[in-house]
C-alpha positions as CSV (number, residue, x, y, z in Angstrom):
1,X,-33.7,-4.5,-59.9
2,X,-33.2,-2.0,-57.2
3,X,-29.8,-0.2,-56.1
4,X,-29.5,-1.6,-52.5
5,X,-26.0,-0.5,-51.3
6,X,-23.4,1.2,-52.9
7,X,-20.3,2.6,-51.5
8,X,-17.8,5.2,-52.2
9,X,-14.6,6.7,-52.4
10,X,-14.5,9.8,-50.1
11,X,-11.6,11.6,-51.8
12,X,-13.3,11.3,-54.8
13,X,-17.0,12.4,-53.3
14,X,-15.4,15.1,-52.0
15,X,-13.3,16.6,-53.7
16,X,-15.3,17.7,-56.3
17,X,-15.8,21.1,-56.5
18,X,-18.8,23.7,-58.5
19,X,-21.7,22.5,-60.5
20,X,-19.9,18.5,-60.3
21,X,-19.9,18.8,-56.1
22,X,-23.1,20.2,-56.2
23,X,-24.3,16.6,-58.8
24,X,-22.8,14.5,-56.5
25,X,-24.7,16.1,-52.9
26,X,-27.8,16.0,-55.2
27,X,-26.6,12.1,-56.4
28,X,-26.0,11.3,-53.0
29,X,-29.6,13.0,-51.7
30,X,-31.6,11.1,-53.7
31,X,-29.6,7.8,-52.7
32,X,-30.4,8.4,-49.4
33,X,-34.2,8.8,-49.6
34,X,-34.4,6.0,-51.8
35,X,-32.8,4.2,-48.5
36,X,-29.9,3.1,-50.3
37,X,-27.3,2.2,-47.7
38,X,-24.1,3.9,-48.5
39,X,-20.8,3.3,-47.3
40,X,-17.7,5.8,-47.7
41,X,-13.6,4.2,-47.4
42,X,-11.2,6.6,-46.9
43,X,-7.6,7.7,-46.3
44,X,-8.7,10.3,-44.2
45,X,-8.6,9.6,-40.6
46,X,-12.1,9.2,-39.3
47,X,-12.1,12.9,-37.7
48,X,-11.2,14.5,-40.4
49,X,-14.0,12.5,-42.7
50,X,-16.8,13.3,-41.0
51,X,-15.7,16.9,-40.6
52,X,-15.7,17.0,-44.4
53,X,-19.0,15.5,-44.5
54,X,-20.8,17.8,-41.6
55,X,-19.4,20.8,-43.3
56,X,-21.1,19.5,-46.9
57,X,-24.1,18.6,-44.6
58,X,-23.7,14.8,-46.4
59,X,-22.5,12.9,-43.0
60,X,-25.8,11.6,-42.7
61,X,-26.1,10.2,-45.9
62,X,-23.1,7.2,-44.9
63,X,-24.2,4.3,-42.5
64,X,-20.3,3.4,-42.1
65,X,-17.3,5.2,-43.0
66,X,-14.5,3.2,-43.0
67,X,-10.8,4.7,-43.1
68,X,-8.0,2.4,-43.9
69,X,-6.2,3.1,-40.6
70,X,-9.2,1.5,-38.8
71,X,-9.3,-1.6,-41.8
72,X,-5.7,-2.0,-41.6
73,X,-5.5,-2.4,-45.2
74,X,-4.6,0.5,-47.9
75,X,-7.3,2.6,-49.4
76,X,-6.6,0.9,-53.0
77,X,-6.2,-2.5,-51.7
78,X,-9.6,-4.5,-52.7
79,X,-9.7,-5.9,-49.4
80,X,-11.0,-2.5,-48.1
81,X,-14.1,-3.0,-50.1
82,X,-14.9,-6.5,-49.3
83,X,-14.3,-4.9,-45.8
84,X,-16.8,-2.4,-46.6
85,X,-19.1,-4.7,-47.3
């Protein structure tokens, strides 16, 4: 069985920092060639998201980011991963 979609909590992405940031780009990388369609929830605003994601040179790894303000639910509510997907 293949991965398909998997989706991700951007704070957590993110936030890592050294050789563990540096796993997770790589992690993500390979995702995205093996056209896995990933999707990031956040309690960023959107802006500040994708900023965080050009400047790590990820954004286009993510075919939908979706921050809670926009889902109108809380970040560790389940209903913003059934909204995910």
């Amino acid at each position: 069985m293949r991965l398909q979609s998997a989706i991700f909590y951007l704070e957590d992405t993110l936030l890592l920092d050294g050789e563990a940031g540096k796993s997770a780009e790589k992690v993500l990388s390979i995702l995205k060639m093996e056209s896995v369609w990933m999707a990031a929830v956040t309690a960023m605003p959107r802006e500040t998201a994708e900023a965080a994601l050009k400047a790590r040179k990820l954004l286009d790894c993510f075919r939908l980011i979706l921050p809670q303000e926009e889902a109108l639910c809380a970040i560790d509510s389940g209903e913003l991963l059934e909204k995910a997907m």
